[in-house]
N, C-alpha and C positions, 0 to 999 in steps of 0.2 A: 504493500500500500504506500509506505513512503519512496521507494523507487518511482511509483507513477507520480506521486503528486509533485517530488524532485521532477521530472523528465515534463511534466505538465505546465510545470509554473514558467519555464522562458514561452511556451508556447502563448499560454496566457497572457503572459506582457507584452509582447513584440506590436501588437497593435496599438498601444498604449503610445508611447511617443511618439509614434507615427501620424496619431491621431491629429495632434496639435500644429504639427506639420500641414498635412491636408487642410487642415480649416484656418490656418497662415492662407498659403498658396490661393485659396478660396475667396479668399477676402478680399488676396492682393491682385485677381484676375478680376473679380466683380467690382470693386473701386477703379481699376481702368479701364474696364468699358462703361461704369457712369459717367466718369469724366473726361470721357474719351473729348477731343477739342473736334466740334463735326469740320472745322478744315482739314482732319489729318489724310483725307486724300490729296492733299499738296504732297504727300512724299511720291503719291504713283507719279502723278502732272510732272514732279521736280526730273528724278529720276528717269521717264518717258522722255523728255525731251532735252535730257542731255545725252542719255542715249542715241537718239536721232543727231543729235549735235555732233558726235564722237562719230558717227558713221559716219557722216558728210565731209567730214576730217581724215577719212579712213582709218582712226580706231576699231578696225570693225570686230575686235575681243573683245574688248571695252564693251561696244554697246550692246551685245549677244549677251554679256557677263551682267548688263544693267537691265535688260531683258528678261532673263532669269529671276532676277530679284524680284523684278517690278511687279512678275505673276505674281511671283508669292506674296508677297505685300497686297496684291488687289485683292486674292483668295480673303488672308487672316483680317483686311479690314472690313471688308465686306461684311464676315461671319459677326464681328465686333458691333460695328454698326447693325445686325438684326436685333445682334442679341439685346444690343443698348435699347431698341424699340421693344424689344419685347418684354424685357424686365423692367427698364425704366422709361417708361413711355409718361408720363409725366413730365421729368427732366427732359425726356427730346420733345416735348411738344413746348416747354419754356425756352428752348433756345431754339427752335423753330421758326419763334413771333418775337424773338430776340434781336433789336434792331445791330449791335456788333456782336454777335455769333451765327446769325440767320444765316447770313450771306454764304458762310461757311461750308454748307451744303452744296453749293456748286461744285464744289471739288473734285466731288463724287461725277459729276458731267463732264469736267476737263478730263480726272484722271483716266473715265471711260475711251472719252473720242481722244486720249494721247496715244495711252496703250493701244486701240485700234490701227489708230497710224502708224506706233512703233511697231506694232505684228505683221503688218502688211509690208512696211517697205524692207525691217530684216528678213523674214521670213517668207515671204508671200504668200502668205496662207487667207486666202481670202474669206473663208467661211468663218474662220472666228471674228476677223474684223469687220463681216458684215453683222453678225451676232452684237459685237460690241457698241455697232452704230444703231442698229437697231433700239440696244441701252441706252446708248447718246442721245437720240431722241427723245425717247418715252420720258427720260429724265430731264431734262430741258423742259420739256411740255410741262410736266407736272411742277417743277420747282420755280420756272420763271413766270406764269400764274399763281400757283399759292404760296408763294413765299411773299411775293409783292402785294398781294390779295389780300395774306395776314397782316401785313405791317401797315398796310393802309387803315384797315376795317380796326385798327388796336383801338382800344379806347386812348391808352396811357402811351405819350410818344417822349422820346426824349428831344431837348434841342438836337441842333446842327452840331456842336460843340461836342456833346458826349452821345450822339448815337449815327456816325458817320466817320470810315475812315477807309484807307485803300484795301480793306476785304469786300468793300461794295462793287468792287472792280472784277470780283472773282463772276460777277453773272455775265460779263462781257466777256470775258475766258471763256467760260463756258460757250455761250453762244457759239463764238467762233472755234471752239474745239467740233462744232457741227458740221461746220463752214470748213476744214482743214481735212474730216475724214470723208466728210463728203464728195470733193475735191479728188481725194486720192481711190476711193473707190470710184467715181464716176464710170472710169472707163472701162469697168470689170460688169457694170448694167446690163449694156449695149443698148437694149429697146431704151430700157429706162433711162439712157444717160441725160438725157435731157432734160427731164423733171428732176433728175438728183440735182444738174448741177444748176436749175434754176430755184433749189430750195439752200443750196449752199450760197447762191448767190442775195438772195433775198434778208437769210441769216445775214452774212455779212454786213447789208448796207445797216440793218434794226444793228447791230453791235456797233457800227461804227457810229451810231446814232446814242445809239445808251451809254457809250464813252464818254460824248461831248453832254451828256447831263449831270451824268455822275462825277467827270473829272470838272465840273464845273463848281460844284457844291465842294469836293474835297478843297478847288483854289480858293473860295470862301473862305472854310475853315482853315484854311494854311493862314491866311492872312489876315483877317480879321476877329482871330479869337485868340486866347493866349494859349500858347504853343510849348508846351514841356519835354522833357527829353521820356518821359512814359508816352507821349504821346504819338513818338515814330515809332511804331511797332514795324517789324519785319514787313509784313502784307504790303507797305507805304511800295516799297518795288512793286508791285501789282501795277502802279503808273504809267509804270514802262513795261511790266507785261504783257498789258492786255492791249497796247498798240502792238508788240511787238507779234501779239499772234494774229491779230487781226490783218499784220503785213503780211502771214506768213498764211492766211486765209485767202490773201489776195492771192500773190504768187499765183495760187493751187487753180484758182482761177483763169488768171493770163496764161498757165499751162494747157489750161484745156479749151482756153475760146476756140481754138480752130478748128474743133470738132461740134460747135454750133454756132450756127449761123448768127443766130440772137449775141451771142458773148462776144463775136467776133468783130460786129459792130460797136460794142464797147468798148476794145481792146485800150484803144487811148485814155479813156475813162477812168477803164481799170487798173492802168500804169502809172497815172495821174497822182487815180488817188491812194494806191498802196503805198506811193514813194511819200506822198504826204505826212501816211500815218508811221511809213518809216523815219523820217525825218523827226516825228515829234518823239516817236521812243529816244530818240538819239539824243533830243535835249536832255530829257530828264535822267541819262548818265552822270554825267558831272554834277546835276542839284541832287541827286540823292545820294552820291559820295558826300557830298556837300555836309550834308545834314546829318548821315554816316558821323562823319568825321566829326563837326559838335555836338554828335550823343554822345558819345564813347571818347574822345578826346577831349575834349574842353568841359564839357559837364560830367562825365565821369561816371557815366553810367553802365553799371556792369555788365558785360557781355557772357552771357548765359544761354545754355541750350531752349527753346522751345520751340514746339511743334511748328507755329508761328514761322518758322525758321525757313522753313521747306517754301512759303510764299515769296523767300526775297531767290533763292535759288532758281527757281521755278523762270523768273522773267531771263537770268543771263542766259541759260540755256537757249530758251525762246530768243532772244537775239543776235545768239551765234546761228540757229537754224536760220530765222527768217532772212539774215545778211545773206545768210550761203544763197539762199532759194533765190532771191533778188537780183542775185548779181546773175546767177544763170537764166532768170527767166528774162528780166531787162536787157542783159549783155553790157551790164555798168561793170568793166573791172578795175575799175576807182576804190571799189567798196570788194570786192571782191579778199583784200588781206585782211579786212576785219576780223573775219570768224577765223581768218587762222591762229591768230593768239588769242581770241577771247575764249574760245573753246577751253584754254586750260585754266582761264579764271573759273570756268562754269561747272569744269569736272573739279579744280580743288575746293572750289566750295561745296559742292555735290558730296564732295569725302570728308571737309570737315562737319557740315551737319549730319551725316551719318554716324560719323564717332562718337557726336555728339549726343545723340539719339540714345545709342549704343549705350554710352557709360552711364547718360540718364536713365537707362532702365535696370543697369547692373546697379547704381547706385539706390535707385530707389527700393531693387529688390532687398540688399544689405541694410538698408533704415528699417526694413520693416521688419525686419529679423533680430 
């Protein structure tokens, strides 16, 4: 009898420490899908299109290697994002109607039609990146109606001052993440290409349109309210993001006018004005080093990982693509050496907010332990 209950009792404990274990890990998995930040599809967007970036450059290990990632990262955010709706659907319907986190949800429509367009042009596999547009769509529809829909109908609004900043920028990303995968499926339709690329084109002209309202209200608030160094969040590059894909929406465009007759007669139109909205990405380089430079230099403001982060990476990539595309569809090779050095600003920031990601979540795992 004391033989068994000897040989019995490790048996008996083994699930004892274990226990506390489990309901750690439990804790600390359901605390980040509550608070998951609904931008955190800026990592797929970020990642997607400095991949595309690195290809254009011929890195083409690099971008198969950023490829890889980018699945899996769509897969596990995806899953985070149901699960966040389904256990905490409360908290996502409060940041939903939430005038800076709302916007946020678009990310989920860039990072879709990025990854579309990264799957097609590395791999050319057309039936998942029609799958993906097919997502790019339906999500667009539903987000750029009820997001906007909510924030109107709110009772309770905040000013210009505290409920506007460059994550409003992320619905015009989006838009034109439509308008870019649209673009590059077109000519895989054949009947259809004409109606794709006249719903890519139509996206286009509404984003180029919703740019100049929303970057309208951000020049307000830059200027006439008082401006703190909390107040440049990462997203502030979205300024020159969302031109920069819009340029890069263009292009996709002046690629394909000469397979319809309607676009072809725009052609100058559409050279016009992609170079236009190239032009204006190009200013807000130097202002938002600018401003870079006295948060973190002069006012002293810590430079720390967040999510947030993935917003400012997101636009240099987008302006190494859309340079490259520009100069091939224009035949401007003025502009043509830009993307060859920017590219490696876009991929070493691409790897410090990774690391930084990285050690955020090893670190937070060791706090909670």
């Amino acid at each position: 009898m004391e033989s068994k209950k000897t040989s019995a009792t490790p048996e008996a404990k083994r699930p004892k420490p274990s226990a506390p274990g489990r309901a750690v890990s439990q804790d600390i998995i359901a605390r980040g899908i509550k608070e998951l930040n609904p931008a955190y599809f800026a990592l797929v967007m970020s990642t997607g299109i400095v991949s595309i970036a690195a290809h254009y450059q011929g890195f083409e290990n690099i971008a198969l290697t950023l490829l890889g990632i980018n699945a899996v990262a769509y897969m596990i955010l995806w899953a985070m994002y149901i699960a966040r709706i389904v256990w905490f659907t409360q908290r996502f319907r409060e940041d939903f109607r939430d005038h800076m986190l709302g916007m946020g949800f678009f990310t989920a429509v860039a990072a879709s039609g990025v990854l579309g367009s990264q799957t097609l042009l590395l791999t050319g596999r057309f039936p998942v990146a029609a799958v993906l547009w097919c997502v790019t769509v339906a999500l667009w529809l539903c987000l750029i109606y009820g997001l906007f829909t909510g924030l109107i109908t709110k009772e309770e609004k905040p000013s210009i001052a505290q409920g506007i900043n460059g994550g409003w920028l992320l619905a015009i990303v989006a838009t034109q993440a439509v308008t870019v995968l649209s673009t590059a499926l077109a000519p895989f339709f054949q009947l259809y290409r004409e109606p794709v690329l006249f719903l890519a084109f139509i996206t286009w002209l509404f984003g180029g349109m919703l740019y100049i309202w929303v970057i309208a209200l951000i020049f307000y608030r830059y200027l006439f309210f008082h401006f703190s160094p909390q107040d440049l969040t990462p997203p502030y590059w979205i300024n020159m993001g969302a031109v920069a894909i819009t340029t890069l929406g263009g292009t996709g465009l002046i690629a394909n006018a000469s397979a319809s007759p309607f676009m072809l007669e725009l052609t100058p139109f559409l050279k016009g004005l992609t170079l236009f909205f190239w032009a204006t990405a190009t200013w807000w380089i130097p202002m938002l080093i600018i401003l870079g430079v006295w948060r973190h230099g002069f006012r002293r403001f810590p430079l720390r990982y967040s999510p947030l982060f993935w917003g400012a990476v997101f636009p240099l990539g987008m302006y190494t693509a859309c340079t490259h595309r520009l100069a091939e569809v224009t035949q401007a090779p003025m502009i043509a050496v830009i993307p060859k050095g920017f590219v490696y600003v876009a991929m070493t920031a691409w790897l410090a907010t990774f690391f930084g990601m990285v050690h955020g979540i090893v670190a937070g795992l060791y706090k909670t332990k």
